[in-house]
N, C-alpha and C positions, 0 to 999 in steps of 0.2 A: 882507349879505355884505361886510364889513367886514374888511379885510386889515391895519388902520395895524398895525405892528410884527413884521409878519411878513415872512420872507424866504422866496420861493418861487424854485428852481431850477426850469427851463425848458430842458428840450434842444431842439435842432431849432429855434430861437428866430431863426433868421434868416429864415425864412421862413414862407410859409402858416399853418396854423394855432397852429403854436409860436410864431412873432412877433405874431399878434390876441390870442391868450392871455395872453403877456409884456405888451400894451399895457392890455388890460382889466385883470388883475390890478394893474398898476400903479398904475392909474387908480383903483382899488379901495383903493389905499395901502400895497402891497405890496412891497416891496423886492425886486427882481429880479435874479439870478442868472441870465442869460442863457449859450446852450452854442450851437456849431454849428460844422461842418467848418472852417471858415476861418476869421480874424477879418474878412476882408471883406466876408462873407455876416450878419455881425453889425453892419454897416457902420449910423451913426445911431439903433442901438441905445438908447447910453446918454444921444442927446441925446431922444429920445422917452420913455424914461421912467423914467431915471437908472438906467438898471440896469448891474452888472457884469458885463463879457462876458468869456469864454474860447472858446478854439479848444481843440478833439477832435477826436480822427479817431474816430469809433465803431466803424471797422472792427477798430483796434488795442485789446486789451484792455488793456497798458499804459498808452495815452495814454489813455483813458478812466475809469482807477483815479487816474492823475495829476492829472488834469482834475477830479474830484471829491473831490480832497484838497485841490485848489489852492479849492473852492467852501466848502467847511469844512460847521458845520452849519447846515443851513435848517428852516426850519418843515415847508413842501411841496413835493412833488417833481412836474412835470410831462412825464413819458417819452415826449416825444414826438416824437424823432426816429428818421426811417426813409426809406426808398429801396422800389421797385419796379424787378426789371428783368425786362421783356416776354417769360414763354419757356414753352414748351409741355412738356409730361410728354417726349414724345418727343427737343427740341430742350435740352432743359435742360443748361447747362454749368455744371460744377466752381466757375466763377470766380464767375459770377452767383449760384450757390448760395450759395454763401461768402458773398459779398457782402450779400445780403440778410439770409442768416442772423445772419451775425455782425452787423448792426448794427442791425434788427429783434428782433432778439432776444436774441444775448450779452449785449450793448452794454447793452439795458435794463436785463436781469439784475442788470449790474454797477453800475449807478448805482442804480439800487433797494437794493442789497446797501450799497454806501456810505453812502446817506443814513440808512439802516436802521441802519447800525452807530453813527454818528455819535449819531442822533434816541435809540439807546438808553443813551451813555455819557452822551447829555444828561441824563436821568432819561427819556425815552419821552415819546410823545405824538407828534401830525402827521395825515400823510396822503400816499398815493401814489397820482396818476393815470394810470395804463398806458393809452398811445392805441392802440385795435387797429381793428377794420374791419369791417363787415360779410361782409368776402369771409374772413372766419373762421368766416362761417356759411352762406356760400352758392357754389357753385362757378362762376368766372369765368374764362373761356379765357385763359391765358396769365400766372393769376397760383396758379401752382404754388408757390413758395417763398415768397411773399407770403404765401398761405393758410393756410400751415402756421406762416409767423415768428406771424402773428397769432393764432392758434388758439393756439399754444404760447404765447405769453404772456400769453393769459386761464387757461390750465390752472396758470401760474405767479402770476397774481394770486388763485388760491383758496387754493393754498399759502402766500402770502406773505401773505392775511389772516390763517389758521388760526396761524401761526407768527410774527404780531407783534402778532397781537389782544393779546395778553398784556402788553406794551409800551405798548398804548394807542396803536397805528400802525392807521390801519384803511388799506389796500390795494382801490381799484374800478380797472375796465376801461371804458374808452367809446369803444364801438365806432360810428363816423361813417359814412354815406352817402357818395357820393360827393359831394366839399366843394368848392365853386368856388374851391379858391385860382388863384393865374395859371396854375400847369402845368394844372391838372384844365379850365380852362376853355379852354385851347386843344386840348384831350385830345378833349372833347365837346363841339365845338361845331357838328361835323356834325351836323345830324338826324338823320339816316339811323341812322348810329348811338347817338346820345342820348335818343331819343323811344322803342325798346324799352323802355329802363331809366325815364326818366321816368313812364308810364302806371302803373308798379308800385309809386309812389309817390303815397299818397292824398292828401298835402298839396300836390301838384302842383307840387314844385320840386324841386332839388336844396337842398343845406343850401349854408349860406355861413360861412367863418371864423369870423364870431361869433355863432353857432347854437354852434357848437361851442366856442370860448371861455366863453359862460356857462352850458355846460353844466359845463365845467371847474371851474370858477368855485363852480356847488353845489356838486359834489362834494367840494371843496377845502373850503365853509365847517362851519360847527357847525348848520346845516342841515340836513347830512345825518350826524348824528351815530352815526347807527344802520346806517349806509349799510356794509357791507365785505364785500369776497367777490362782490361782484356785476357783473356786466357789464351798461351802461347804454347801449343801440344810441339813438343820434339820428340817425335814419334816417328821419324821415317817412312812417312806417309799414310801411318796406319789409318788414320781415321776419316782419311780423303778417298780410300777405297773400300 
């Protein structure tokens, strides 16, 4: 898995698992294209692994179309920026809905739509990684629009294989467990309530940032050349039991 001369876009690259992905692929020889709300949040970015950063808001579909004009064309794309906010079917607000949706999901749309257009006025070829969730396949108290951003954009990475196969773009989905970045490990770090979800996990962990980086990482190479259309859960078994 050999990356020298390629250029991989990374949203979400400030933190969690879009910045171990930015640093593996790097490490890999990859020229990075780093993305995420602020430029501060992209902070030592490009002294870790040369890569160019830009600030997005992903809420905004403007600055998001800007934001990936300003990236130009890249080899691979990795859609991995997104938000959760905590609300029940009953409790659920407009804003939070918004919120989630549009940058869970518009947001991806449109930088997959950009890269896609780009990768095809290049002459075609590449690869796009949409990071979705388990809780797109399982239902989780309090993650209603979460659920759905996710679910809706594996239903959009079967369309976007079908409709750039052709191109020679293949399109996966990798749907993670619950991933120990900093937020998720102060999230579960009660028992009480991380040992339900734990047990239902045969590998007997939670995943960590780069469990999930090199998963990215196949997916990305000519390794999985045959690979599109498909949603690839590194979950530790959760969802086979």
């Amino acid at each position: 898995m050999d990356f020298k001369g390629k250029t991989v876009i990374v949203t979400g690259a400030g933190k969690g698992i879009g910045r171990v992905a930015a640093r593996l692929l790097a490490d890999r020889g990859a020229s990075i294209v780093g993305m995420s709300r602020t430029l501060d949040e992209l902070a030592g970015l490009p002294e870790e692994t040369g890569a160019r950063v830009i600030a997005a808001d992903f809420a905004d579909a403007a600055s998001v179309r800007g934001a990936m004009k300003e990236a130009g064309t890249a080899d691979y794309l990795v859609n991995c920026a997104g938000i959760n906010v905590l609300e029940t079917v009953l409790d659920m607000t407009d804003a939070g809905c918004d919120a989630v949706l549009n940058i869970n999901l518009r947001a991806a749309l449109i930088v997959a739509q950009e890269f896609a257009r780009a990768r095809v006025e290049a002459g075609g070829g590449g690869a796009i990684v949409n990071i979705t969730s388990i809780a797109g396949h399982r239902g989780f108290p309090e993650h209603v629009c979460y659920a759905a951003s996710k679910a809706g954009l594996e239903g959009a990475t079967r369309v976007m294989a079908k409709e750039l196969g052709p191109h020679g773009i293949r399109v996966v989905a990798l749907a993670p467990t619950i991933t120990m970045t900093e937020l998720a490990a102060e999230a579960w770090s009660d028992p009480v309530k991380s040992e339900p979800m734990m047990v239902r996990h045969p590998v007997g962990r939670f995943a960590e940032p780069d469990d999930i980086a090199r998963a990215i990482a196949m997916l990305l190479s000519d390794d999985a050349a045959m690979v599109t259309g498909s949603v690839l859960s590194v979950d530790g078994g959760f969802l086979a039991v």
